[in-house]
N, C-alpha and C positions, 0 to 999 in steps of 0.2 A: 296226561300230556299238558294240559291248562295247566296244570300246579306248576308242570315242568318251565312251560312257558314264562308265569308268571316268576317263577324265580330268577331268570337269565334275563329280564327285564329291571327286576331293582338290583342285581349285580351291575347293572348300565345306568342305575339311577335314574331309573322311568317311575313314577310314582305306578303305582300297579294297584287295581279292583282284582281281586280273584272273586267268582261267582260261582256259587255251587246251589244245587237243589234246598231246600229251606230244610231241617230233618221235621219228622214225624212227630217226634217229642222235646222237652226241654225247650235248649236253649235253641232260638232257628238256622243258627249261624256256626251248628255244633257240627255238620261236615265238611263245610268250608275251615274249619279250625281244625278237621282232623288231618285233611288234606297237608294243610301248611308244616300242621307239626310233621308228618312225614317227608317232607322236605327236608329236614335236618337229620333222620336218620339214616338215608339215602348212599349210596355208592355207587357209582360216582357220584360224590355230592352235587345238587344239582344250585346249589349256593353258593359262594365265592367265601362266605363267611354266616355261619348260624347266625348270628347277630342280624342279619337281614332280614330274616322271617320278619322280622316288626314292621319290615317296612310295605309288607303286603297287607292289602285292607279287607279284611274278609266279607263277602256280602253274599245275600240269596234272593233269588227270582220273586221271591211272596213279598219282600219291604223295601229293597233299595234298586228298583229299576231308575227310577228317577237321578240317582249318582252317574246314571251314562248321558246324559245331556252334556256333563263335563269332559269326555273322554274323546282324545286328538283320535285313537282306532278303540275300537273293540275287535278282541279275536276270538271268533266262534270253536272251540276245539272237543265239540263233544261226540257223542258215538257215531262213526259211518252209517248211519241211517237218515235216509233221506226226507220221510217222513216225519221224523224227530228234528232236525235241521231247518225244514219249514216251518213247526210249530214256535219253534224259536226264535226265526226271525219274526212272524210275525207280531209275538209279544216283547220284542226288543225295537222293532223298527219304529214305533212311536216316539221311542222317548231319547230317539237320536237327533245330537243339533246337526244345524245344515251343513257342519263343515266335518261332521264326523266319517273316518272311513270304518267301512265294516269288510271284514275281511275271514275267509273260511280258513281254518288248517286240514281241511278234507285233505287225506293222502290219497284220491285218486277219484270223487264223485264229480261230475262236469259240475261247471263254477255254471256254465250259462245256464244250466239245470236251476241251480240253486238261486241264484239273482232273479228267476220268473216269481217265485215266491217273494220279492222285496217289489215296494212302490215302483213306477218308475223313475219317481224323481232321485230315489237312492240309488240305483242300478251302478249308474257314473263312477260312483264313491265304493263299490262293492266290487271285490277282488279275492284269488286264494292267494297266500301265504302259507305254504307248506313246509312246516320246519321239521329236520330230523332230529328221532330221537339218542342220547340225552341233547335236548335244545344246546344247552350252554359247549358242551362240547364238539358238537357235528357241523360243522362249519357251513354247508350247502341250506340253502330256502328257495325253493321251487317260488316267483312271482308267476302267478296265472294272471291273464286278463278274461273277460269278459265282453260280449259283441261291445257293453255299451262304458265298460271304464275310462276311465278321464285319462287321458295320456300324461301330462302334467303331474295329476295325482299317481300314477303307475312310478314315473320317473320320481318325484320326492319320496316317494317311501321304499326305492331302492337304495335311495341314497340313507337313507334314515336308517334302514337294515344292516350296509357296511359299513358304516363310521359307527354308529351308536352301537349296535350289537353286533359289530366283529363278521359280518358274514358272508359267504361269496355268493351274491345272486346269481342266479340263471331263470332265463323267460322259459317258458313251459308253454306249451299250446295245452289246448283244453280237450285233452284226450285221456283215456280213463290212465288213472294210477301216472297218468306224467309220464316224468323221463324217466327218473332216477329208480323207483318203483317197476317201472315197466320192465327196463334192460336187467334190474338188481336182481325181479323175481324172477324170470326169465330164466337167466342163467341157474339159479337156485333148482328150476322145475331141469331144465338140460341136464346139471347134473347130478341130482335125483334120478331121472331115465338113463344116462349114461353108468352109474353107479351099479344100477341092477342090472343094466345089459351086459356090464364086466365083470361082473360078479365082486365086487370093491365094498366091505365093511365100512362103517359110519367112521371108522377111527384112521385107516386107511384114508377115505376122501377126503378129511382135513385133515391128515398130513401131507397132502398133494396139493388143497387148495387153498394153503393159508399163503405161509409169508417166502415159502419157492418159489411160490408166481406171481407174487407184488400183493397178496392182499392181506387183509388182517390177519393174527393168529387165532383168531376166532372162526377162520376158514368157512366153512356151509354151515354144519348142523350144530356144531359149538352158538354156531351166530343166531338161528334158528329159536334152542332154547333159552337165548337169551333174550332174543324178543317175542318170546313166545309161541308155542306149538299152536293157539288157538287164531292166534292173533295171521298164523302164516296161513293157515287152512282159510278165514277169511278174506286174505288177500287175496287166494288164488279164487278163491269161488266169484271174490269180483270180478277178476278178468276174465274166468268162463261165462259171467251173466251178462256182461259189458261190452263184449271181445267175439260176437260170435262169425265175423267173418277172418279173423285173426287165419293167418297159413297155419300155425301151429295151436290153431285150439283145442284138437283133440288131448295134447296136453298138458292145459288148465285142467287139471283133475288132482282132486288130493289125495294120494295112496292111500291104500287099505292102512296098511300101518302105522299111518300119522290120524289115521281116526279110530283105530283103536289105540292108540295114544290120550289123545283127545278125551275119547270117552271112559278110561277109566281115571282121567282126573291127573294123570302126566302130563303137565302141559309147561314144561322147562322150569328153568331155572327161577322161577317164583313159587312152585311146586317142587323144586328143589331133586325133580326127577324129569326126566324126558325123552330126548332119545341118548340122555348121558346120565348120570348119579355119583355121586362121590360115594362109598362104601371105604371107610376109614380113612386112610388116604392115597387110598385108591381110586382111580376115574374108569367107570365098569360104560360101558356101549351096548344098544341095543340090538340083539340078535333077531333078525330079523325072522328067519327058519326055524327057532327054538321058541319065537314069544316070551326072552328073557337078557335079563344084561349079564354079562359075560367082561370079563378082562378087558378093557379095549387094545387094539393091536393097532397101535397109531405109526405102521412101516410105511417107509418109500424104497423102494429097491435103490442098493445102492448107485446101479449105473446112472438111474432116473435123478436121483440127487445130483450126482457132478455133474448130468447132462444140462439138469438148471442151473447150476452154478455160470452157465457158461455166457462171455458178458452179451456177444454177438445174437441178436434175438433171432434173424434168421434162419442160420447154422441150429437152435433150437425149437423151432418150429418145425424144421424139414428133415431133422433129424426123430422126433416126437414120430410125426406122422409115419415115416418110414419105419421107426422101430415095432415090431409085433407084439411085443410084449403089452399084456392089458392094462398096466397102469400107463403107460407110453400112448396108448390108442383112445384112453379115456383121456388125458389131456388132449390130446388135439383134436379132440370131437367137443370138448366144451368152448373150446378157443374158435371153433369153425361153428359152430352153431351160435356164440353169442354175434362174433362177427357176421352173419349170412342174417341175425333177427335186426340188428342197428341198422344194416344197410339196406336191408325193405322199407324199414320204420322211420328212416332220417328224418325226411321229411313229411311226414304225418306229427311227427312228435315235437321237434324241434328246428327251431329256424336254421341252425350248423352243425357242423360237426364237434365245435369246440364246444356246445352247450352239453351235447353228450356226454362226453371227456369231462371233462368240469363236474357234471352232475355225479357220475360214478366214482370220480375222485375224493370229492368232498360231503360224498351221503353216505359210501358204502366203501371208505378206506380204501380203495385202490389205489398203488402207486402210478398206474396210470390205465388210460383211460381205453375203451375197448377200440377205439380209431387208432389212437397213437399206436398201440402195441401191433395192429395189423400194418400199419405204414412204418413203424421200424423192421419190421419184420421185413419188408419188400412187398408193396403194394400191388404190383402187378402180379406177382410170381403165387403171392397170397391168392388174389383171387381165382389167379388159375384153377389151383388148387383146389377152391372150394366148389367153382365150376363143375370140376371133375366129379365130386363127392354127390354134390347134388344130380348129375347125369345118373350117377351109377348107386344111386337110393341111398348112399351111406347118410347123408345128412336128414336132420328130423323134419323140411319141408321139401317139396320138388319146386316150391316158387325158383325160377331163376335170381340172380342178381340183377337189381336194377342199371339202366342202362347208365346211367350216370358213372357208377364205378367205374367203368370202361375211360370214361371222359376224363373223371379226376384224374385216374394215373397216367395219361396222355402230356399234363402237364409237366415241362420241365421249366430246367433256370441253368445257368451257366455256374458249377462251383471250380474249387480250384483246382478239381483232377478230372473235370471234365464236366459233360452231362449229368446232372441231377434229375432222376424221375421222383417224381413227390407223391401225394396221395390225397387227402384232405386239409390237409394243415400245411398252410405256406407260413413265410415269416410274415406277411404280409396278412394275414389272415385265413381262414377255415372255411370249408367246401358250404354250400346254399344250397341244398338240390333244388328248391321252390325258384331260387333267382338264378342260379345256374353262377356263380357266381363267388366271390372269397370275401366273405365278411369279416371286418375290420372288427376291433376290440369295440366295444360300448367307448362315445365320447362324454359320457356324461362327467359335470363338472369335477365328484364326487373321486372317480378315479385316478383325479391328476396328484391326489393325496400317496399313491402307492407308485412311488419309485420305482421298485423295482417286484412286479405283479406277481403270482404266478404264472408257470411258465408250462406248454406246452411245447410237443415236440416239435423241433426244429425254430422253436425262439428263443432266442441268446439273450443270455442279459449282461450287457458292454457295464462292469460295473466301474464307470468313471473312466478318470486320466489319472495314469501312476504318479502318487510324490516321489515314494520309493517301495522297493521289495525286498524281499531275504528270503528264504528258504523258510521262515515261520511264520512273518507278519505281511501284510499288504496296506499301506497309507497312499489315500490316494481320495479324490472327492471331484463332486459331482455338475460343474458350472461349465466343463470346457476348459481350454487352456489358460493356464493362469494369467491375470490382466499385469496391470504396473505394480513391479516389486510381489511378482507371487502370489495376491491377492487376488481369489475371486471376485463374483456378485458375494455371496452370502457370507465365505471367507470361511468357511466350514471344514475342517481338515475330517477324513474316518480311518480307523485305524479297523481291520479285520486282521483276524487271527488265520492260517492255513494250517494249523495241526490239527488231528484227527480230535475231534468231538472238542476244539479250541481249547485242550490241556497247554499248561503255563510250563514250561520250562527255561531254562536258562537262553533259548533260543527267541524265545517270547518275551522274556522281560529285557532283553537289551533290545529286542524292539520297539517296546514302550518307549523304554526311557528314550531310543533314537527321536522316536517320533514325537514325543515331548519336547525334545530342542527344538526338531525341525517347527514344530506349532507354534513354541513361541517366539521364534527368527519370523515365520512368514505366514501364520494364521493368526483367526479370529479365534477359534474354537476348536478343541477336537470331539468327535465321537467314537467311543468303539462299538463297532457292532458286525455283527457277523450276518455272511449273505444267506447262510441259513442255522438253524438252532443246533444246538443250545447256544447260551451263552458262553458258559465255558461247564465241561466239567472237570475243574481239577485238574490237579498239578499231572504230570507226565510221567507215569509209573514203568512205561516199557523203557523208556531211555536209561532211567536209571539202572534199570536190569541190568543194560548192554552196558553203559558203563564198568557198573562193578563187575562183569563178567570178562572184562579188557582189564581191569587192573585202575581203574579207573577210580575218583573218590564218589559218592554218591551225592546225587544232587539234591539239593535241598527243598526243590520242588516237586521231584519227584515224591522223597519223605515224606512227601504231605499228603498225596491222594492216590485213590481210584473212585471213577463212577461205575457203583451195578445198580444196574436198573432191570426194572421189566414193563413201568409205566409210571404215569407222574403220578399216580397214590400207592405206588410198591415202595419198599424201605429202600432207600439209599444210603448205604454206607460208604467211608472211607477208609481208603485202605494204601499202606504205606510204599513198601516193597518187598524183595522178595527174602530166601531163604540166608545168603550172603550175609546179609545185614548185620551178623554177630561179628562175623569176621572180620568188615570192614570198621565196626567200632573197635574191635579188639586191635587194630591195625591202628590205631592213631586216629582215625578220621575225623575225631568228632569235633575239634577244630573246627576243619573244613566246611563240616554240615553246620557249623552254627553260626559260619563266616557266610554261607551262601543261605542262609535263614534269615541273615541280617539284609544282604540285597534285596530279599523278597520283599523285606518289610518297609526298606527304601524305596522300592517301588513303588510302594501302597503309600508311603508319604508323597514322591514325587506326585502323582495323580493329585493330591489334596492342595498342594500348594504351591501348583504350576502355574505361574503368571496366565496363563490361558483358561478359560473356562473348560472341564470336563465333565462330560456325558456317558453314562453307560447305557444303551440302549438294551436292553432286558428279554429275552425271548426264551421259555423253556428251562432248562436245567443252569444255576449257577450256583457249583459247589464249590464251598470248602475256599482254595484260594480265587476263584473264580467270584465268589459273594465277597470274599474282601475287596477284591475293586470294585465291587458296583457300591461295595459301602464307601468308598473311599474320593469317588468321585464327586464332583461338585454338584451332580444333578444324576437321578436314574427314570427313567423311561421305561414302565417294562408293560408289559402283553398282561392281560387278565391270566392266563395259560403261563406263569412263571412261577418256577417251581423255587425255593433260594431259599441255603442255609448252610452255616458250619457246621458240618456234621464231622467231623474228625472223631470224637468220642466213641463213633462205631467203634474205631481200634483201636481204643485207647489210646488216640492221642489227644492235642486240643490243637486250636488255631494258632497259628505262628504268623503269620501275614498281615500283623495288623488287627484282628478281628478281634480279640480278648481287648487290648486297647481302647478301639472303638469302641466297644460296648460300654466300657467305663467311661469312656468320655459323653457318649451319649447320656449315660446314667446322671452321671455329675452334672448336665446340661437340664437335667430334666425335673432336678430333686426340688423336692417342695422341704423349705428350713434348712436348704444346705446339707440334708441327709441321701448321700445318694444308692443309699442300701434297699429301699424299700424296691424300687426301678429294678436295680443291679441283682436284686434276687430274682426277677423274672427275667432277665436276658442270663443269667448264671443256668437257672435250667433248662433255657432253650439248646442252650451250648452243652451240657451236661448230658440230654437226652437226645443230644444230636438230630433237633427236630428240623425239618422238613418244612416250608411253605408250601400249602396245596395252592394256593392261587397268589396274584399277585395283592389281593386284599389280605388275606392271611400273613403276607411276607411283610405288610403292614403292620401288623398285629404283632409278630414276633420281632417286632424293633431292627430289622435287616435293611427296611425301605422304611425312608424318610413320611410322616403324615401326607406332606405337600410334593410328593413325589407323582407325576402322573402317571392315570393307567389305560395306556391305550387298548381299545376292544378289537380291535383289527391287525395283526399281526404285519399285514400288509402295509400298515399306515405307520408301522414303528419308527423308521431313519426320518419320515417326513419331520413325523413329530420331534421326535429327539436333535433332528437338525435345529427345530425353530426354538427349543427352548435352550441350544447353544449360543444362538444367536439374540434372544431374548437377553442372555444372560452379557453378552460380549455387548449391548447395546446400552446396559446398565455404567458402561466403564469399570469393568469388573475390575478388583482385583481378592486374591488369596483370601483366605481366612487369615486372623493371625494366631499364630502356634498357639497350642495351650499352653500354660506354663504352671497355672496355678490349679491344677485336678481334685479337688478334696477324695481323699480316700476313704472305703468302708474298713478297712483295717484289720487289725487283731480280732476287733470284737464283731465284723462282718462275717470273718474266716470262720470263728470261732460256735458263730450261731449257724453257720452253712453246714459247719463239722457234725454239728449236734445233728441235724435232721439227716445226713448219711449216716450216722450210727446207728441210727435207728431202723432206718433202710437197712442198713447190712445186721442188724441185730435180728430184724423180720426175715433173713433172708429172700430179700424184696433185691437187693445189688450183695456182688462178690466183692471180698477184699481188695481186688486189683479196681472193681467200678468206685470202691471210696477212693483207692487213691487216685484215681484218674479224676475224681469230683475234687478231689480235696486240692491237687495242682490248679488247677481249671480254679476252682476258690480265691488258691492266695495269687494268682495272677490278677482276677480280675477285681479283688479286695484292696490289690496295691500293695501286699505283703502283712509281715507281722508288724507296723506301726499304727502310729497311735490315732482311733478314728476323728478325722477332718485333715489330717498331714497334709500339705498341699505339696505334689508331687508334678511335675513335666511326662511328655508323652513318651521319653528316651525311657524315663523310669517303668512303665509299665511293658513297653518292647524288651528290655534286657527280661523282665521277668519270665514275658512271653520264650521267649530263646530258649532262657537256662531249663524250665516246666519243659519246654518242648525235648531237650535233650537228655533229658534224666527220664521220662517215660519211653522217646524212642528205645533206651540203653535197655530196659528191663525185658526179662524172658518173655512175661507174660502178654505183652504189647507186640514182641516180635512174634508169639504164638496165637495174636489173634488175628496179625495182620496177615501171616502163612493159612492159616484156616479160611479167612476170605477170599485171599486169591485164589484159592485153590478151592474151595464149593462156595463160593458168593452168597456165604451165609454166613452172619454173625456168630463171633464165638465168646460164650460168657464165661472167663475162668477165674 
């Protein structure tokens, strides 16, 4: 977890000591080295880019204590053992200066426990910081104080956690295992004992407990083996040694089964066996009555499934409970027992109810949080409910409900169809049990950076004052009503997208361009950016269906994509449309589609050389045409967490939208002697292998984001940031680039040495005949054709090329039979 740490620290450009035990032999610094290299084999990569490992300094306890005088924190992250934690501090506390903080990542040891073992004069400066695991990716850190932490220092390195490393803090009181921990394994132990009392297979429970009821696909026991069978048995034995007047302690206890797990060396998915195994590729479950794995049977009875599909949370809660059926009776026994454990614990645990929610959304992938989901349901009607369960022994404590609950729901507000009963969460802020009371958002300065926050139930977020809207786009920005001549304070126009997963179609790009008049009639600036992710992915593949299914011609943005996904390190391919497609070339079309290729690619100019500055603000997936705008933009803003690439080559096509263009031009920008081939070969096979950026440093890397492009680590901080460097830019007295005109080409003799190393490829049967010519278009477009190398060509020259490439592969069987194979099982097809 230090290694983990230590890499999502120089991903944020922290200069970083990673510290390990000195080794035994050799060289001393030989398992701090072995650490780091494993950081680069890692998945999820816990790096933004291999290249970083260097920037971690390797040190051991026996010769560089003395390097921690220099360090703004140190972070303690070694075994939950208490003993071993004291020993530590006290050969580290020497050799800290006086402004150093020291801070634990204990997942649930008491901080004031640990601070008795530090001087007093360190106490102040000594705090936990509990990050989940993978660091880089799990967005929540538990801040614990301590009786005697500096408040000041508590507040600066909140602030330092979400600007600098992307995170959403929550204050934690100093109770075992915290919030997030507490509620996470709680629930995990509920339904574990729910599981067996229904008689419900491992494979069964998470397909009831993954992504039907908001949480990960990783659901219980999938999630379990992933962070380990030994690792969870620990957890729970702290809360029964911790926890001993807990209502429910009788079940802190780790089943027989998970410690004959345990003990014979099945200890998940590090062990590569657990309470799951992949057996060829097949995923076998542990049978619990046989002592062996068995097929898993990963069913949800059908009714069960529609009944959660259904949007009204109510009507599924009371429908759950009421239905007899066991997989029906074990949901609403997990949903009542996690609700009935928060609401004893609120306020032992946490200062609100919003820290709760928060901690469970952002540790443990819940779409929301165990409060919301009881106060959408009906607050009052809920408790009843659980009243009832708890009278009549069905629930796993007889503690009653605190009295408080009673209070919260007592609250109302006047809405617009009448009386609103609320529950913990007002607009206004979230339930106190300790202050009795609605605690307001954190004021700290650090927050006024996130526009528009994450949001809790029942807080809206008013995003702006409309310029205008359409049925696709929404421009509109954030001052209030416009001042003299339309002009705000900052003068900042934003452009969001309203189609499903912000796919481009012909509905979207005459939004653009609208909103580029209007920007530069009565703005400074525009930005696009969407009020939540992705960026875009890709052009609009259902519409074109329904077009061509009406008789319709096909659109040209639709030809260009689909996003499949399964996560941001799953292959992403693109994929065109559907079965039609021969027909409607056979029909004349292609015209059409090369006429409406040609708008896409004016779009992607309009963006570049808009009398107004443009901004793409970056967050998550931008494929395909979606990456050509952000390339095409004057400035891109994206999130560490942004995923960006022309992938069109999945199905054999390439990029039409400007992106093959670009590349050459960048190439030609970039050439050392005027040769732009040497460049041009590595963004040729980024395009060619349809790669992927896993982070926004990697999109770096593959020439998609500019060097000097920023990357903000807080997703939340994105619009601020990308507002102020439209404004940066509009303060420069911006205007346009000017066109390129004079491009030198890699030519005949670029094509010709590209061709040679696909022959060889397809000579290896390494690519198919259709992968060379899909390489070989994708070549002479980005070569500038069959002339002569240094030809200086214009950007119109390398867009016709783009078109013509684009139309002659759409046209082929083999491109329409791999784009039908993706649609149709979201798997690449190599013919």
């Amino acid at each position: 977890m230090g290694a983990q740490i230590a890499a999502h620290l120089v991903n944020a450009n922290v200069e970083t000591l990673l510290f390990e035990l000195p080794a035994e032999q050799g060289e001393p610094n030989a398992n701090v080295i072995k650490a780091v290299e494993n950081l680069k084999k890692q998945d999820p990569a816990p790096l933004s880019s291999p290249g970083r490992a260097v920037s971690i300094q390797p040190a051991n306890y026996a010769e560089h204590l003395d390097l921690l005088q220099d360090c703004d924190i140190v972070i303690e992250a070694i075994a939950e053992r208490m003993d071993w934690k004291r020993d530590l501090y006290e050969k580290v506390a020497p050799h800290l200066d006086e402004h150093t903080i020291l801070a634990s990542n204990t997942s649930g040891l008491s901080i004031n426990e640990l601070a008795r073992a530090l001087p007093e004069t360190l106490r102040h400066r000594f705090c936990g910081i509990h990050f989940f695991n993978p660091p880089r990716y799990m967005h929540l850190v538990e801040l614990i104080a301590c009786v005697e932490s500096d408040a000041p220092m508590l507040d600066n390195l909140e602030s330092f956690l979400v600007t600098f490393l992307g995170k959403g803090v929550v204050r934690a009181k100093d109770t075992p295992n915290f919030i997030a921990n507490r509620i996470g394994i709680f629930s995990m132990l509920a339904t574990m004992h729910h599981a067996s009392r229904f008689g419900l297979g491992f494979g069964a429970v998470d397909a009831l407990t993954g992504s039907l009821i908001g949480r990960p696909k990783s659901a219980t026991f999938r999630t379990a083996d992933v962070v380990g069978l030994d690792i969870l048995a620990h957890v729970i034995e702290t809360m029964r040694n911790t926890l001993p007047h807990d209502p429910w302690h009788k079940y802190f206890i780790v089943p027989d089964w998970l410690k004959a797990r345990i003990n014979s060396g099945a200890l998940g998915q590090k062990t590569r066996r657990g309470i799951y195994r992949k057996v060829g590729n097949e995923i076998h479950e542990l049978d619990i009555a046989r002592k062996e794995y068995v097929l898993s049977r990963a069913t949800v009875e059908e009714g069960i499934r529609e009944l959660l599909k259904r949007k009204n949370p109510a009507e599924k809660l009371a429908e759950l409970r009421n239905d007899s059926s066991p997989q029906a009776q074990f949901l609403w026994a997990i949903f009542r027992d996690v609700f009935h454990y928060c609401a004893v614990h609120l306020e032992a645990i946490a200062d609100n109810a919003r820290d709760v929610d928060f901690a469970m959304r952002w540790g443990f992938g819940w779409d929301q949080g165990p409060f919301e989901i009881w106060q959408a349901a009906g607050w009052n009607e809920v408790a009843g409910w659980i009243s009832e369960d708890i009278a009549s022994g069905k629930s796993m404590s007889d503690t009653p409900l605190p009295d408080w609950v009673k209070h919260a729901g007592q609250r109302t507000d006047q809405g617009e169809n009448g009386e609103i009963s609320w529950g913990v969460h007002m607009p206004y802020g979230s339930y106190s049990p300790s202050l009795n009371t609605f605690r307001p958002r954190s004021t700290l300065p650090v927050y006024r950076r996130q526009l528009f926050p994450d949001r809790l139930l029942n807080e809206r977020a008013e995003y702006g004052v409309t310029i205008f809207e359409t049925d696709a786009v929404r421009m509109w920005h954030t001052e209030g009503e416009p001042g003299r001549e339309g002009i705000t304070d900052d003068g900042v126009a934003i452009l969001s997208f309203k189609s499903k997963m912000h796919t481009i179609g012909n509905d979207v790009l005459d939004g653009v361009q609208q909103a580029l008049d209007e920007a530069e009639r009565n703005w400074r600036a525009l930005v696009i950016w969407q009020t939540e992710p992705p960026f875009s992915a890709g052009a609009n593949l259902q519409k074109a269906t329904e077009r061509l299914k009406s008789g319709e011609p096909p659109s040209a943005f639709s030809l260009l994509a689909r996003k499949l996904r399964k996560s941001a390190q799953s292959a992403v391919l693109k994929a065109a449309r559907s079965l039609h497609l021969a027909d409607a070339l056979m029909a004349g079309k292609l015209a059409e589609v090369e006429a409406m290729v040609a708008q896409f690619q004016q779009t992607s100019q309009d963006l570049r050389y808009s009398m107004i500055p443009t901004v793409a603000a970056v967050d998550g997936l931008a494929l395909g045409g979606g990456c050509e705008f952000v390339m095409h933009c004057d400035r891109a803003v994206a999130t560490l967490e942004s995923y960006v690439g022309l992938v069109e080559a999945g199905v054999g096509l390439l990029p039409a939208g400007g992106g093959c263009k670009e590349l050459a031009l960048r190439a030609s920008q970039e050439a050392k002697d005027g040769d732009p081939f040497p460049r041009l070969r590595n963004y040729f096979q980024n395009v060619a292998t349809a790669q992927l950026g896993k982070s926004a440093e990697h999109v770096k890397e593959l020439g998609y984001l500019r060097r000097d492009d920023p990357i903000v680590m807080n997703r939340f901080e994105l619009l601020y940031v990308a507002k102020a460097q439209a404004v940066a830019l509009a303060e420069t007295g911006y205007r346009p680039p000017l066109r390129a005109r004079s491009i030198p080409v890699a030519g005949s003799t670029g094509i010709a040495t590209i061709k040679g190393l696909l022959v060889n490829m397809r000579e290896g049967n390494f690519i198919s005949e259709h992968d060379y010519l899909i390489g070989s278009k994708i070549a002479h477009v980005m070569c500038g054709g069959e002339l002569t190398p240094g030809s200086l060509v214009d950007e119109e020259w390398f867009l016709e090329l783009e078109r013509a490439a684009f139309i002659e592969l759409l046209a082929t069987e083999k491109t329409q039979a791999r784009v039908e194979h993706t649609l149709k099982t979201g798997k690449p097809l190599r013919n």
